[in-house]
C-alpha positions, 0 to 999 in steps of 0.5 A: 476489519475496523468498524470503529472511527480511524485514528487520525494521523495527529494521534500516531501510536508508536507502538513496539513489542519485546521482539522488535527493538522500533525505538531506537530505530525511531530515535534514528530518524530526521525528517526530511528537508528538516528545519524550522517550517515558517507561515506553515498554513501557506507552506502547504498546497494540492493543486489540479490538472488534466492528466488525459482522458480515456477511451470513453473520453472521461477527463482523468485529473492529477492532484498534486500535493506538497508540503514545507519540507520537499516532499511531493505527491502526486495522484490521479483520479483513474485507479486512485493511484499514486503516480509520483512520490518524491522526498529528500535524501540526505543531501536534501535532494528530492528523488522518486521513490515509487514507480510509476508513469508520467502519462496516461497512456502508459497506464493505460497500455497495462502495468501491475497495479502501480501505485494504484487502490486495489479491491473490492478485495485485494489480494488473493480468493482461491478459486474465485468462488466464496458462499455468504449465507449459503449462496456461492458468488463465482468471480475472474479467475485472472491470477491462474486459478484464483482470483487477484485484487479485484478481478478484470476491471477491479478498482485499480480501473475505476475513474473515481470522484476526486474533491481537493482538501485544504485544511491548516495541518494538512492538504490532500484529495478525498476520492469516491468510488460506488461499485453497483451490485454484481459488479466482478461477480461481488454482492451488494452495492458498495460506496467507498471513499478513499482519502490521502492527506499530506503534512508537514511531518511528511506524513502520507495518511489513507483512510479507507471508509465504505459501506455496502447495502449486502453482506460483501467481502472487503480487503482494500490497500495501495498497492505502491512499489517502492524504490527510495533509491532512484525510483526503479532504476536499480534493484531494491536488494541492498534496501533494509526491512524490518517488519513488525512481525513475528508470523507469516503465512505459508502459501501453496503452489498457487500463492493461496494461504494453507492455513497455517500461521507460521512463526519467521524465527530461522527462516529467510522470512525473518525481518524482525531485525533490520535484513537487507532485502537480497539477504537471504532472498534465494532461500524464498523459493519460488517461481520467479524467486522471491517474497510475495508473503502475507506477515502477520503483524504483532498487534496487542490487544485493542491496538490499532494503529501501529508501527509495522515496517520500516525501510532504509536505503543506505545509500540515499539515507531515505527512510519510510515507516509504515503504519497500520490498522490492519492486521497484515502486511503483503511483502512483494520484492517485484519478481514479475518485473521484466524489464519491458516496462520502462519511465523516467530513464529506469527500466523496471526489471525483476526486484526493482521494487518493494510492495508494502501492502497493507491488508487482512489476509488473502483468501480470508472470506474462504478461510474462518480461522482468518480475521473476517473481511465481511462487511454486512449493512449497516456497518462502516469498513475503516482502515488508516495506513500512514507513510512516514519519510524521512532521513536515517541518521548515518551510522 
């Protein structure tokens, strides 16, 4: 957890290690829709809309940004969540990268956390039980066992309180959420403010801030599935991954981390050299097969945000750098997609996307050898994740 100020996104750190060569990656990048941006104050805009209302006839909205050099986002204020995320392939065609629905009511009749802020704590708690000063909170045990990215009614489902941001260098939607005290069985009441910005160096910036007036744990992050082909159409395994990270966590038989911390090198965990995603991908295990693992991401000392993952569709030539404050990032290849969810003319089957998830480690309010997720009063939860896209360079 960071209780020091965000970084903003006009201070960008790329940052490297010994054991994972980002600068020429980097190097190999071209923005999307590249070219002199002209009147960029203008160029920019982030518009509303009725998106629909829900059962109790609450108006959800739709916030749309864009930007000069065709990239397009769109988020409503139910869940938080990322609808739609269009950017330029290499032939400067715009194209959907994320899935997601175009109505309401799909939403509404059940999806996996598409696009959508997952808390008061994301991820897994084992058991759904925890103890802060020797008094035991039991919460929704609705992922077998343990608890999941906020139990029944997380934030995922929350209506939230949206205002538009315009400013020179950026356009976006700050949300607002207050979780009251006991709400999924979690302490204390909690106000959170969730902030997406668009750019011109195509840019998606969240900033998470939240203050709690009882000790709580905290562990917030965006839970998007990423196709940068065709937005779910086919599957992700020819997608590319590096991962700035030399360490995973290992996990039970009910996804809970064993403690461990586990280094990648000479296991089909290893993407610390850029790995399609299908490379190695029945080695994982499981059941369904597949990634659905916590990295630990190579952060020295002091540092805070960083270069975590970049992915490439080779195809397309879209590209995405992810950079983080958090010390972890959830890899999830989609393996609970059926092929019963269907949008845009793509039907959503097993490995049609890739979740990027940046987190602290699941079950760390359980584990005290993990990075602590407990936020006490008086103090501020800040974290900053930032979406770079962009055109790889052909090879």
């Amino acid at each position: 957890m960071q209780i020091s100020p965000p970084n903003s996104f006009k201070r960008l750190i790329l940052r490297s290690s010994a054991a994972f060569a980002f600068g020429a990656m980097t190097m190999g990048l071209a923005a999307c829709g590249g070219g002199a941006v002209l009147a960029e104050e203008t160029a920019m805009s982030v518009s509303k809309s009725a998106f629909g209302k829900l059962p109790d006839g609450a108006q959800v909205e739709l916030y749309t940004l864009t930007n000069a050099r065709g990239v397009t986002v769109k988020i409503m204020t139910y869940g938080g969540a990322i609808t739609s995320l269009k950017t330029p392939d290499r032939r400067g065609q715009p194209g959907e990268i994320q899935l997601g629905f175009d109505t309401l009511d799909e939403y509404l009749k059940g999806h996996p956390y598409f696009g959508a802020l997952c808390g008061r704590v994301a991820n897994r708690i084992a058991g759904g039980r925890f103890t802060i000063d020797g008094k035991s909170y039991r919460l929704a045990t609705n992922n077998g066992p343990n608890h999941l990215h906020g139990g029944e009614r997380g934030f995922d489902k929350k209506l939230w309180k949206a205002k538009p941001i315009e400013a020179q260098d950026r356009v976006g939607v700050e949300l607002g959420y207050v979780s009251p005290d006991g709400e999924e069985g979690y302490p204390g009441e909690l106000s959170t403010t969730v902030v997406y910005t668009l750019d011109n160096d195509n840019r998606l910036t969240i900033d998470y801030t939240a203050q709690t007036d009882k000790p709580t744990p905290i562990n917030l992050t965006n839970h998007t599935y990423w196709n940068l082909a065709d937005g779910g159409k086919s599957d992700v395994l020819s997608e590319r991954l590096t991962l700035n990270a030399d360490r995973y966590l290992p996990v039970d038989e009910s996804m809970i981390p064993t403690g461990e911390i586990r280094p990648v090198q000479g296991t089909p965990m290893d993407f610390t050299r850029e790995t399609a995603l299908g490379a190695r991908i029945e080695q994982v295990g499981g059941d369904p097969g597949g990634y659905d693992h916590c990295y630990v991401l190579n952060k020295q000392p002091g540092e805070t945000l960083s270069l975590a993952a970049r992915l490439v569709d080779p195809a397309s030539g879209r590209a995405m750098e992810v950079f983080t404050t958090e010390p972890a990032i959830q890899l999830y290849t989609g393996n609970f997609l059926d092929g019963t969810l269907k949008s845009r003319g793509a039907t959503f089957g097993q490995r049609h996307a890739v979740c990027l998830e940046t987190q602290h480690y699941p079950d760390s309010i359980n584990q005290p050898l993990f990075p602590s997720t407990l936020l006490k009063p008086g103090q501020t939860y800040r974290q900053t994740t930032v979406y770079r896209f962009a055109v790889a360079a052909d090879k």
